[in-house]
C-alpha positions in Angstrom: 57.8 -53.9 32.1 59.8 -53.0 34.6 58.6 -52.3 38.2 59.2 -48.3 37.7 57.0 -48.7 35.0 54.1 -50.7 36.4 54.5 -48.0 39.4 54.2 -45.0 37.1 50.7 -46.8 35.2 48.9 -47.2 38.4 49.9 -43.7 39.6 48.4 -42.2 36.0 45.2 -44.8 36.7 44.5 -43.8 40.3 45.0 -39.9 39.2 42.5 -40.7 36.1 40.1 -42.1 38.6 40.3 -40.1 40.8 39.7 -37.2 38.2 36.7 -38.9 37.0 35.2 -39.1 40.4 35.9 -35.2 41.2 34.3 -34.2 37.2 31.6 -36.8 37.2 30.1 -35.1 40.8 29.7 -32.3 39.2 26.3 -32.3 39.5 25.6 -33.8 42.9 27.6 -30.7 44.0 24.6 -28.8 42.2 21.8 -30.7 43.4 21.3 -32.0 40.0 20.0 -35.4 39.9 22.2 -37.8 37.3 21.9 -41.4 36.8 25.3 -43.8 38.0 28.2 -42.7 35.4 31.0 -45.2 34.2 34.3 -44.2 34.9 36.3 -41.9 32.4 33.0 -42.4 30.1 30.3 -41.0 31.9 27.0 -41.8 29.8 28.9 -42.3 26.4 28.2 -45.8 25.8 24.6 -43.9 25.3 25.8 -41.9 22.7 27.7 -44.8 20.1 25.5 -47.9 20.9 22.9 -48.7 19.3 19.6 -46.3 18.9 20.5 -43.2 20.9 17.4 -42.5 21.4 16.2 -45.7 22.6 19.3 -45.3 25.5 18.3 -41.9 26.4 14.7 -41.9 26.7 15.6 -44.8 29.6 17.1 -41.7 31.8 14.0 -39.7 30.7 11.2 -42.2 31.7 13.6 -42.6 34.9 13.6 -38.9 35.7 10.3 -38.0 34.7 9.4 -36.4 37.7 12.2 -34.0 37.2 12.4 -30.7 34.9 16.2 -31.7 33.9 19.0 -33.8 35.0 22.7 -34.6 34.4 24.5 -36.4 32.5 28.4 -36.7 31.1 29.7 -36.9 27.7 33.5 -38.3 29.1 34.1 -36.0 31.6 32.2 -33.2 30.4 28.4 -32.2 32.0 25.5 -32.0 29.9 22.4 -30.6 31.1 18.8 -32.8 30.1 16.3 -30.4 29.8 12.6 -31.8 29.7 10.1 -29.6 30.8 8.4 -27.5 27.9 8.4 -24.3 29.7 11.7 -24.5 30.8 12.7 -25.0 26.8 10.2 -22.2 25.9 12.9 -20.2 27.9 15.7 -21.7 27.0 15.0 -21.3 23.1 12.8 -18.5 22.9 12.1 -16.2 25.7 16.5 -15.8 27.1 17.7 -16.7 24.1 20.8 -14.3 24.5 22.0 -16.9 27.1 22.0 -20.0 24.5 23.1 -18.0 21.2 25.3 -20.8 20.5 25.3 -24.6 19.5 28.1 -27.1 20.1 30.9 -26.6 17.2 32.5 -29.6 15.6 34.9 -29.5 12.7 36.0 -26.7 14.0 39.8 -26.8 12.1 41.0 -23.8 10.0 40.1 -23.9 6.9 37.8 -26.5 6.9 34.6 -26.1 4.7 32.6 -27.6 7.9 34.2 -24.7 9.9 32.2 -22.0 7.7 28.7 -23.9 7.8 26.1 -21.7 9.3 25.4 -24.5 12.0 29.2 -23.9 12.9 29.2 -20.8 13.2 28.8 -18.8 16.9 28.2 -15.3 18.1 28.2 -12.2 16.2 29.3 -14.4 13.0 26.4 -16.2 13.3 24.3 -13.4 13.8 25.3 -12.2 10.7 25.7 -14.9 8.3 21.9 -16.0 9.1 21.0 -12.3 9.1 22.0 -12.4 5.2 21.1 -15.7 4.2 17.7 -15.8 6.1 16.2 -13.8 2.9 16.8 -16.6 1.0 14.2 -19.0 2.8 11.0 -16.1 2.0 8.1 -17.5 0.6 8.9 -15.6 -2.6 12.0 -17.2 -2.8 10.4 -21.1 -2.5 8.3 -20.3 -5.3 11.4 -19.6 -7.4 12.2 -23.1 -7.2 9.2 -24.3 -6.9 9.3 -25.6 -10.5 13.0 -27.1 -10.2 11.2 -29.4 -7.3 7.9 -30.4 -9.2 9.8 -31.2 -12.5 12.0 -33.4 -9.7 8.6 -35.5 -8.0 8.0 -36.1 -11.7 10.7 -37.9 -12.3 10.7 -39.3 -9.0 7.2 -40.9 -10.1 8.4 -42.2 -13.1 11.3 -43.9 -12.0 9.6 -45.4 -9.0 6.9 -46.4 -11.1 9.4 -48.3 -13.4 11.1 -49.6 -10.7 7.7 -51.4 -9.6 6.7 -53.1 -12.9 5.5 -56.9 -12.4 5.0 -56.2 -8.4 8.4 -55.5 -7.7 9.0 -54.2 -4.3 10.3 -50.7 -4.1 12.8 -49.4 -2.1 11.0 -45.9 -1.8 14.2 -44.9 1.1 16.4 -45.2 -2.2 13.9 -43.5 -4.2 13.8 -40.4 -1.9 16.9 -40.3 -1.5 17.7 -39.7 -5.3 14.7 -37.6 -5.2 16.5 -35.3 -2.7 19.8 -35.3 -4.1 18.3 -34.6 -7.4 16.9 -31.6 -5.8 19.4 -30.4 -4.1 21.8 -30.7 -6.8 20.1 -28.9 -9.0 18.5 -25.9 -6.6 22.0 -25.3 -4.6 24.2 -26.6 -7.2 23.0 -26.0 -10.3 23.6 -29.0 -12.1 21.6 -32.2 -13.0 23.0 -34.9 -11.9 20.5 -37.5 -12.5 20.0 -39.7 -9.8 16.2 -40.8 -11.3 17.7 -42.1 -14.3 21.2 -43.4 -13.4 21.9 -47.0 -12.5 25.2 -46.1 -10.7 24.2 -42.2 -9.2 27.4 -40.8 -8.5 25.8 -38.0 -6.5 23.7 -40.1 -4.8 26.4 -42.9 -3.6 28.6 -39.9 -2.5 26.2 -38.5 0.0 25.3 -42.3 0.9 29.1 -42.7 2.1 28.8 -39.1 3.5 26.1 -40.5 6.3 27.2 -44.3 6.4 28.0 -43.7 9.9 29.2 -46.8 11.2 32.5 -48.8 12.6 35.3 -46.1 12.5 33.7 -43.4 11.1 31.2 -43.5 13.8 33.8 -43.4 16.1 35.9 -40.9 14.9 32.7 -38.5 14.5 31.8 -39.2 18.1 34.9 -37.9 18.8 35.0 -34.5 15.9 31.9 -33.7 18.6 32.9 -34.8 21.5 36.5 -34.3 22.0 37.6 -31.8 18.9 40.5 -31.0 20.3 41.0 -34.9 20.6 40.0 -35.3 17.1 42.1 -32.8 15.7 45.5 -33.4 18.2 44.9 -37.1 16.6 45.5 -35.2 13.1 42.0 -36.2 11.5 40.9 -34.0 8.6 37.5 -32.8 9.3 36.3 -32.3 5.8 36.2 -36.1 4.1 36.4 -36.7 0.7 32.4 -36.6 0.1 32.6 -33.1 1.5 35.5 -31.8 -0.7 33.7 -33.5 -3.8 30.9 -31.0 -3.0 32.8 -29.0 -2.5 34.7 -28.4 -5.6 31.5 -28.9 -7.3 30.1 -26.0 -6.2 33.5 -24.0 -6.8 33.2 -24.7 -10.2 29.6 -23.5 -10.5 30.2 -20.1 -8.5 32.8 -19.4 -11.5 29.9 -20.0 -13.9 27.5 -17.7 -12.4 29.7 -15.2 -11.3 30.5 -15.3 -15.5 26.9 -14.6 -16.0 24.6 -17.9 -15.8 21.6 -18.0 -13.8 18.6 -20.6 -12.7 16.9 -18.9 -10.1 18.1 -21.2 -7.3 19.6 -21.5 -3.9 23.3 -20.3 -5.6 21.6 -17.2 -7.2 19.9 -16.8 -4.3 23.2 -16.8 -1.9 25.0 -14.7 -4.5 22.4 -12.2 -4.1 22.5 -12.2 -0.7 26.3 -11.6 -1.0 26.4 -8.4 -3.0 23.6 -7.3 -1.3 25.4 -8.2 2.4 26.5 -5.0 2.9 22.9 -3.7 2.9 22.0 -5.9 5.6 24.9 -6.1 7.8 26.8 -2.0 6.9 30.2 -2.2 7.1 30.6 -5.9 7.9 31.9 -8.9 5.3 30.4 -12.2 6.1 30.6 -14.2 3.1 33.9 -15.3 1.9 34.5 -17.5 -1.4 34.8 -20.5 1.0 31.7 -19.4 3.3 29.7 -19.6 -0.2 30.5 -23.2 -0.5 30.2 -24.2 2.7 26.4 -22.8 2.7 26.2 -24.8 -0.7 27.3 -27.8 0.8 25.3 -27.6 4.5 22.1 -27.7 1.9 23.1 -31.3 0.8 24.3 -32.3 4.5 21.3 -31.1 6.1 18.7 -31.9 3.7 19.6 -34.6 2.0 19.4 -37.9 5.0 16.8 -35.9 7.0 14.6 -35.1 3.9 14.9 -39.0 1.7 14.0 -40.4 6.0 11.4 -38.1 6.6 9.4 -39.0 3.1 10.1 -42.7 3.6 8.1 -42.6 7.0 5.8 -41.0 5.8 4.8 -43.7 3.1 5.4 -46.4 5.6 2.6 -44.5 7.6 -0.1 -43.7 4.8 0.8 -47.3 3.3 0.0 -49.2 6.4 -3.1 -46.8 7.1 -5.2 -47.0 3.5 -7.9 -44.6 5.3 -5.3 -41.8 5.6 -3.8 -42.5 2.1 -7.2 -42.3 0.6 -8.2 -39.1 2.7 -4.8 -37.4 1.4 -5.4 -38.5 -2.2 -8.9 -37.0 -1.6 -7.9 -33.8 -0.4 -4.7 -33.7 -3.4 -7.4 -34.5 -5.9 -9.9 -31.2 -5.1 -6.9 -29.5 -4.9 -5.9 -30.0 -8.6 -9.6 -29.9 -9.7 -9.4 -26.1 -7.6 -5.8 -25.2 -9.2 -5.5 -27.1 -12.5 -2.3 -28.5 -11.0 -0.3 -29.0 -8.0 1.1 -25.5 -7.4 3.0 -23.7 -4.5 -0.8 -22.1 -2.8 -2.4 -25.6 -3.5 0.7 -27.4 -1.5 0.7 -24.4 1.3 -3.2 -24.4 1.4 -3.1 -28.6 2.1 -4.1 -28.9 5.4 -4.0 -32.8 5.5 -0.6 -33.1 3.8 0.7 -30.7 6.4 -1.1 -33.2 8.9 0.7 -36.4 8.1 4.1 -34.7 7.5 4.1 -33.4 11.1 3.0 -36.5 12.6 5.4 -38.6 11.0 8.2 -36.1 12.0 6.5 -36.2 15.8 7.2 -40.4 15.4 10.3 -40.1 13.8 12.4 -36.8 13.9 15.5 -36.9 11.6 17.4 -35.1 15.1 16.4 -37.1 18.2 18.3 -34.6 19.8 19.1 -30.9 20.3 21.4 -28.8 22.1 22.1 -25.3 22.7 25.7 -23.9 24.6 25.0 -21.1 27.5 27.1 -18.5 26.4 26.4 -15.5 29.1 25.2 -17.1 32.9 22.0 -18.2 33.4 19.9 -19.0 36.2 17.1 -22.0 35.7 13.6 -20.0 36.5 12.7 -21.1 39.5 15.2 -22.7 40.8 19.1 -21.9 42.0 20.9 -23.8 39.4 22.9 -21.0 38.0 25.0 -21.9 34.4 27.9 -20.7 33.5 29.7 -19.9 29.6 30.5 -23.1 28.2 27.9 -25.9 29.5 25.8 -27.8 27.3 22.0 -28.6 27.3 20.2 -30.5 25.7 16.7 -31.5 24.8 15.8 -35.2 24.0 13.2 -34.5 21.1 12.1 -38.2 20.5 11.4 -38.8 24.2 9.2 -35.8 24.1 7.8 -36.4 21.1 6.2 -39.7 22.4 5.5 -38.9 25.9 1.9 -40.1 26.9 1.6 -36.7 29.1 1.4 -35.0 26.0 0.5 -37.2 23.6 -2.7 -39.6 23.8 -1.6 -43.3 22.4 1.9 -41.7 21.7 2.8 -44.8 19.6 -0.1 -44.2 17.1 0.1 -42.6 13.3 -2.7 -40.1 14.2 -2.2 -37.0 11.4 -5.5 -36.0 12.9 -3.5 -34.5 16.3 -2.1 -31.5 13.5 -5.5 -30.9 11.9 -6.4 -27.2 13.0 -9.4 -27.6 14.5 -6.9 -30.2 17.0 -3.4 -27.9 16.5 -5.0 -25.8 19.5 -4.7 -28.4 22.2 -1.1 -29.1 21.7 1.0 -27.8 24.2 4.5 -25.7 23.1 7.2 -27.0 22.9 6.5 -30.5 22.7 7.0 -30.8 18.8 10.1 -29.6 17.8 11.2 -32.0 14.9 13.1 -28.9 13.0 14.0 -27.0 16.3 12.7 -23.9 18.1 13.6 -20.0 18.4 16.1 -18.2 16.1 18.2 -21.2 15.7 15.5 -23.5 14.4 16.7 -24.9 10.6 16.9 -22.0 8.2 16.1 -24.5 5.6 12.8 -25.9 7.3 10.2 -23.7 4.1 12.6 -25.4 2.3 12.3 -28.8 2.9 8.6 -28.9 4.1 8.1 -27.7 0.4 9.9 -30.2 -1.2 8.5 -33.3 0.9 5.4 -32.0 0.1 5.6 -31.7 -3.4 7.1 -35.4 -3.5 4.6 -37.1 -1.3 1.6 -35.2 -3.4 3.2 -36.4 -6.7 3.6 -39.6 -5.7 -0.1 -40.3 -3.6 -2.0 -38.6 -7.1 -0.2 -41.4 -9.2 0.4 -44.5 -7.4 -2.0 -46.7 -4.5 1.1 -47.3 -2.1 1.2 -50.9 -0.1 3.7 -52.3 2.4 5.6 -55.2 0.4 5.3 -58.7 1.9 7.5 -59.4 4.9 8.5 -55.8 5.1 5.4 -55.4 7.3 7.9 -54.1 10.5 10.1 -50.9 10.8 13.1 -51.0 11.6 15.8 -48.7 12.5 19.7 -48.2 12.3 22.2 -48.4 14.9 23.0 -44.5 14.7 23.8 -41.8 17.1 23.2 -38.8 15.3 20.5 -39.6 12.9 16.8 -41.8 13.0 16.8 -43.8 9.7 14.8 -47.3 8.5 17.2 -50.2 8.2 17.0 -52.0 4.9 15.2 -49.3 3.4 11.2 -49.0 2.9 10.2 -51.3 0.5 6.2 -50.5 -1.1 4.3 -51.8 -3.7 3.7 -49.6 -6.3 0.1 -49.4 -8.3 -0.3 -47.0 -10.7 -3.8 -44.9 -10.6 -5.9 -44.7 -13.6 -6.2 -40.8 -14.4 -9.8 -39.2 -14.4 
């Protein structure tokens, strides 16, 4: 290179430095603690190595003593919030401040672009006004059926699977127990994942969330730095998305034509020609806002749902006094109800238990964020936040604080009891969010996790395989999920 050349790199170097310095005291200048940030990084090495969590919840042991602190994503400021009553109004109580969430994808005509989660202000408002109908209690029991005649099959074929004690993968199990679900209460087809040897559905959504190498990377940087991402010329929907996608085109066409199940695409089409009821005047769903909402079910509840069940059998496998105190409580049920039914699942108090412990130990989302969208000014104190700044809320690191929660390592279902629920304080357990922009889904999925984990504990005695004693985790920055699967032994139970 020439000498003009080498002059004109360490002129852009110093001015980058020196950029970095100026963005990354950002919150010094505030009075905001932050822990030492690498240049033109900040704390991003956090966010793509290794267990996010893990990283963070060093700053949060770090900082305890402090209500919230600062960190940087590149150049831009994030605000840690940590204290529960400071969330309570963050979330809850000045809600109008933090309307918002981060968006990513954002590219027109994107199917991620029209997701609910992507959505901001009034249009936001208004598409969760009109779909929030769809997650009543009436509405669950509508599919109720589609989900039980799923767990069935997810009994069977696990029980299959486990002839001759054969380990079981019960990670891969769920997770064609889910898609299975899904596919058939927001698509409306079967697709067979329980019976298939090669699930198409199943692999596609596997590839969707194999978020590793490049594709890690370049989702780091669809969040991070959209404009980045999309300068760069990146598409934001991948193929798994469109393959959903035109799935659940072709199935609008078919109901629209008269066909009808009684599921989440009934459900949305009803809450599209009813939208102007709701929201006078105003037209929130599109063709291509339909199938976005279609496909957010699989993206949201597929992973988070298949992860969530496979802890929880890790946790009753490893404990046989809380598997046989569930199986005891499922049992009176079905001897009270003839069969496992939508009251018997809402009234079981110990199934309810061991799900929200194993979502307090391992929540999908380690993470959460809201966007201040009007200025805000932290209660009691002189921070003041402006349009634009991001905070966040590190959900694992709460979740296992010993301030909060006795032996925070410990599978202790016992802590959600409700004679116990009482001395849990707010906003410490948030494994599906908080406030109005808590998962729309959550009836949804609690339901169908349910509904699986009772099938499964009435028909088999679940063990921990051999050598698979340990849990592990993936390397992932957006979501918690065991490495190499969950692998059980299987015994079937003799009916009574």
């Amino acid at each position: 290179m020439s000498a003009e050349t080498w002059l004109l790199l360490v002129v852009v170097l110093v001015l980058l430095w020196t950029y970095s310095k100026w963005r990354h005291n950002y919150w010094a200048s505030k009075g905001v603690v932050s822990p030492p940030a690498l240049p033109f990084i900040g704390h991003m090495k956090y966010f793509v190595i290794g267990q996010r969590w893990i990283s963070l919840n060093k700053f949060y042991r770090e900082l305890r003593n402090h209500k919230f602190y600062g960190l940087y994503e590149f150049f831009n400021p994030v605000l840690v919030i940590t204290d529960p009553k400071l969330l309570k109004h963050i979330l809850v109580k000045d809600f109008e401040h933090f309307v918002d969430r981060r968006r990513f994808g954002d590219q027109e005509g994107s199917i991620m672009t029209e997701m609910l989660g992507n959505k901001s202000g009034e249009e936001w408002k208004d598409l969760r006004a009109v779909m929030t109908p769809t997650f009543s209690s009436g509405k669950m029991r509508s599919m109720f059926h589609l989900i039980c005649e799923k767990a069935d099959n997810l009994v069977s074929f696990s029980l299959k699977n486990a002839v001759n004690n054969r380990p079981v993968d019960m990670k891969d199990m769920f997770g064609r127990f889910t898609m299975d679900t899904i596919a058939s209460c927001a698509f409306g087809i079967e697709c067979n994942s329980l019976s298939d040897s090669k699930p198409v559905f199943a692999d596609k959504a596997g590839q969707f969330f194999n978020f590793h190498g490049l594709k890690a990377l370049k989702m780091t940087f669809m969040i991070v730095l959209p404009k980045l991402y999309n300068f760069l010329g990146f598409k934001v929907d991948d193929p798994q998305i469109e393959f959903f996608a035109n799935l659940s085109k072709k199935n609008i066409e078919l109901r629209e034509k008269g066909e009808r199940r009684g599921d989440f695409l009934d459900l949305l089409l009803e809450a599209k020609a009813s939208e102007n009821d709701i929201r006078p005047g105003k037209k929130v769903f599109g063709e291509q806002t339909l199938v976005a909402q279609s496909v957010l079910f699989l993206v949201a509840g597929y992973d988070t749902t298949a992860s969530a069940l496979a802890f929880s059998v890790y946790n009753i496998a490893r404990h046989p006094q809380y598997q046989h105190q569930l199986r005891q409580e499922l049992q009176e049920l079905v001897k009270e109800h003839g069969s496992i039914n939508y009251q018997g699942i809402m009234e079981a108090k110990y199934l309810d238990a061991v799900l929200m412990e194993t979502l307090r130990l391992y929540p999908p989302a380690t993470v959460g964020e809201r966007m201040c969208t009007k200025q805000y000014k932290i209660p009691g104190t002189d921070l003041i936040l402006n349009p634009g700044n991001l905070i966040q809320f590190p959900m694992w690191s709460i979740h296992h604080d010993p301030q909060y929660w006795p032996e925070p390592k410990e599978f202790k279902p016992d802590r959600f009891l409700p004679q116990n629920r009482g001395s849990i304080i707010s906003f410490t357990h948030m494994p599906f969010g908080m406030g109005p922009r808590n998962c729309i889904a959550m009836r949804f999925a609690l339901m169908e996790a349910k509904v699986a984990l009772a099938q499964l504990i009435l028909a088999t005695e679940l063990k921990l395989a051999p050598g698979h004693e340990k849990l592990e985790f993936e390397d992932s920055p957006f979501l918690m999920r065991p490495k190499g699967g969950v692998m059980l032994l299987l015994t079937p139970l003799k009916k009574e």
